[in-house]
N, C-alpha and C positions, 0 to 999 in steps of 0.2 A: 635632687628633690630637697625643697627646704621643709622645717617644721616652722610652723605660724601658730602665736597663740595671742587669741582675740578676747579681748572681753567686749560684752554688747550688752548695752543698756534696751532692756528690749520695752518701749514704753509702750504701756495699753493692753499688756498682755497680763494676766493674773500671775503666772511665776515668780515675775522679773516683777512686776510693780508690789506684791504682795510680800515680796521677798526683801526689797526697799524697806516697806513699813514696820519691818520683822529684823532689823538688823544682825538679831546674833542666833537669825536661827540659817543654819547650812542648808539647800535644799541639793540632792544629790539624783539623777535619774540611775535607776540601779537593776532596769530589764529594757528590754526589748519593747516592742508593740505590737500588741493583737487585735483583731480585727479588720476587715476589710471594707464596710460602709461605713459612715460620721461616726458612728461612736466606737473610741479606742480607747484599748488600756494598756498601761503602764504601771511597774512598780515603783516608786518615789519612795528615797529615804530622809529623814528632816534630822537634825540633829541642832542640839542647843538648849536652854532650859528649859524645862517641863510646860513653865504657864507661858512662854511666847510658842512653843509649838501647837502649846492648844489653840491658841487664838490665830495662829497659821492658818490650821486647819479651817477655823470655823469661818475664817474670810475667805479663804481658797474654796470651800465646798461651796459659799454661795453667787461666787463668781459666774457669769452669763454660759462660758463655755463650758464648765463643768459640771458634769452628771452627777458625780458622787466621790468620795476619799474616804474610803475603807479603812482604817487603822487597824492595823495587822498584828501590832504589837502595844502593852499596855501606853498608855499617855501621859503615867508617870513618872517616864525614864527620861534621859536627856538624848535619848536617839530611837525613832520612831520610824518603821515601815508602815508605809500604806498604799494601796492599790489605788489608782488614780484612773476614772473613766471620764473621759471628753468628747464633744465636740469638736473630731477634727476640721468641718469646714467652717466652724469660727476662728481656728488656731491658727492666727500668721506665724509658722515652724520656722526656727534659724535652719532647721536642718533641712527643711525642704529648699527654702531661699538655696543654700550650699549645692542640695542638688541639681536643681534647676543649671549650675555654672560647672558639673561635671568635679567639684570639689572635693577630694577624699577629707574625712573627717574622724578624729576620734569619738567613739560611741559613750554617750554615759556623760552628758555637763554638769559642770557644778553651779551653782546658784547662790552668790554671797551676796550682802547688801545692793539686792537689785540689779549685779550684775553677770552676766553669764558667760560661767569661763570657755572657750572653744578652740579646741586644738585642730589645724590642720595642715593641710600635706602636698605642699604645689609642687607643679612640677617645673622647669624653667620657662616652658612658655605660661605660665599660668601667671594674670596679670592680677598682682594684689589689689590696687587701688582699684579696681573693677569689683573687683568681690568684697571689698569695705562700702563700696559703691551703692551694691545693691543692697549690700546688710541695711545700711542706711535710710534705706527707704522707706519712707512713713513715720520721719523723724527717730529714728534709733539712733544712738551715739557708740562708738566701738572706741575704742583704746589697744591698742598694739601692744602688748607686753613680750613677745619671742619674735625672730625670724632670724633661723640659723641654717644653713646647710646639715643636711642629714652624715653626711661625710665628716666633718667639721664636730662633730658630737665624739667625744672620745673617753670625758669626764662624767661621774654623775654630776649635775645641778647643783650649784650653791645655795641652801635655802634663805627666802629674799627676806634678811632680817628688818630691814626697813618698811617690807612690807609688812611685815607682822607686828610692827611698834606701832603703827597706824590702828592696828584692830583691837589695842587697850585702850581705856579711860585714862585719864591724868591720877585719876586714883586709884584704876587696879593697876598702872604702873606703879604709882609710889606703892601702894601695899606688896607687890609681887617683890620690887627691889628692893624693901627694906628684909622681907622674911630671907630673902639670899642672904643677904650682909650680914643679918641677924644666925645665920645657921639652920634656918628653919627645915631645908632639907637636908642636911647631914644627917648619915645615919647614928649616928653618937647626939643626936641633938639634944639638945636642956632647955631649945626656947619654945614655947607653945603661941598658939594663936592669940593665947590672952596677951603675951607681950608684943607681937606682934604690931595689934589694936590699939596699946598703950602707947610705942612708939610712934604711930600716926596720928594719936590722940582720937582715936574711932571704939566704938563696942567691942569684946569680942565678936558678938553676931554679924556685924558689919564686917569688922574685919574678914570673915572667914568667906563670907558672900562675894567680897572684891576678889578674893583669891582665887575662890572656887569658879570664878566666871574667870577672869585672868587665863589660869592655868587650863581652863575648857577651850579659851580663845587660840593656847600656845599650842595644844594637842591638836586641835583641826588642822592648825596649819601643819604643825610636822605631820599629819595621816595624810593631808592633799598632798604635801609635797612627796610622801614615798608614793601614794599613788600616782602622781603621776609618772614616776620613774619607773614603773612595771610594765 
């Protein structure tokens, strides 16, 4: 049995396009689903700065398939639960497509700049380019990132540092790289955010915002990446 992980651009669906216009906010599905006629719920967690998850929200709740997005937890934190009710026979499902092909999958996707991460689980007769095939369908684009034999896995994962250079700016790079150099994280440190600022020639206030988003972007990725290791 291999493990396959998929990202799928899933166009036309409020998640995945809404989640495009929201670059640095994470959407994570984080329960199950209830109900048994069109309207279903879920629990949904957003995570990312305070004012792009508001505005998540406020474009996800008015979306065609969506009934209602309860916020569960205040909306002035940078990680929000919310109860999510839909529409399931407007909802074209990655995960129903999956079943429909007999496809074992990991429960629980992640949702980064519009694309939706999907882990699964074939077994040798299970023909990939069939089940890219149908993801595909109605113009979705998927991207390949794993396909390893289950046997074959003996190591934890190396985390994709290249992928994570891609999720900074060119200036909360320079501001992240320069506060390293500068000692900004040593616990003996003497340099503060003011010099930081001064070294890129930026505000304090700037400076600390480039960071504080930087260092939010470094931590999502290390928490997806141990969760996916569990």
């Amino acid at each position: 049995m291999r493990e396959v992980v998929l990202l799928v651009r899933h166009h036309g669906e409020p998640e995945s396009d809404i989640s495009a216009a929201y670059p640095e906010v994470t959407l994570r599905s984080r329960s199950s689903l209830t109900g048994r006629a069109a309207s279903r719920k879920r629990i949904i967690e957003l995570s990312g700065p305070p004012e792009e998850i508001t505005g998540f929200i406020e474009e996800f709740s008015a979306a065609d398939p969506v009934h209602k997005v309860e916020p569960l937890s205040p909306l002035d934190r940078d990680r929000v639960f919310a109860a999510l009710t839909f529409d399931a026979t407007q909802w074209d499902s990655i995960a129903e497509r999956l079943s429909e092909l007999g496809v074992l999958y990991r429960s629980g996707t992640v949702i980064k700049r519009g694309w939706e991460r999907w882990t699964l689980y074939l077994d040798a007769d299970d023909d990939l380019a069939a089940v890219v095939d149908h993801l595909e369908e109605g113009g979705n684009e998927t991207e390949l990132r794993r396909d390893v034999e289950l046997s074959d896995i003996h190591a934890p994962d190396q985390l994709d540092l290249t992928s994570l250079a891609r999720e900074l700016t060119a200036r909360q790079t320079e501001v992240l790289t320069t506060a390293v150099e500068m000692g900004y994280y040593e616990s003996n440190r003497d340099t503060s955010i003011e010099d930081v600022g001064e070294a890129v020639g930026v505000s304090r206030t700037t400076a600390w915002e480039h960071l504080n988003r930087a260092e939010r972007k470094v931590m999502a990725e290390i928490h997806e990446f141990l969760e996916a290791r569990q």
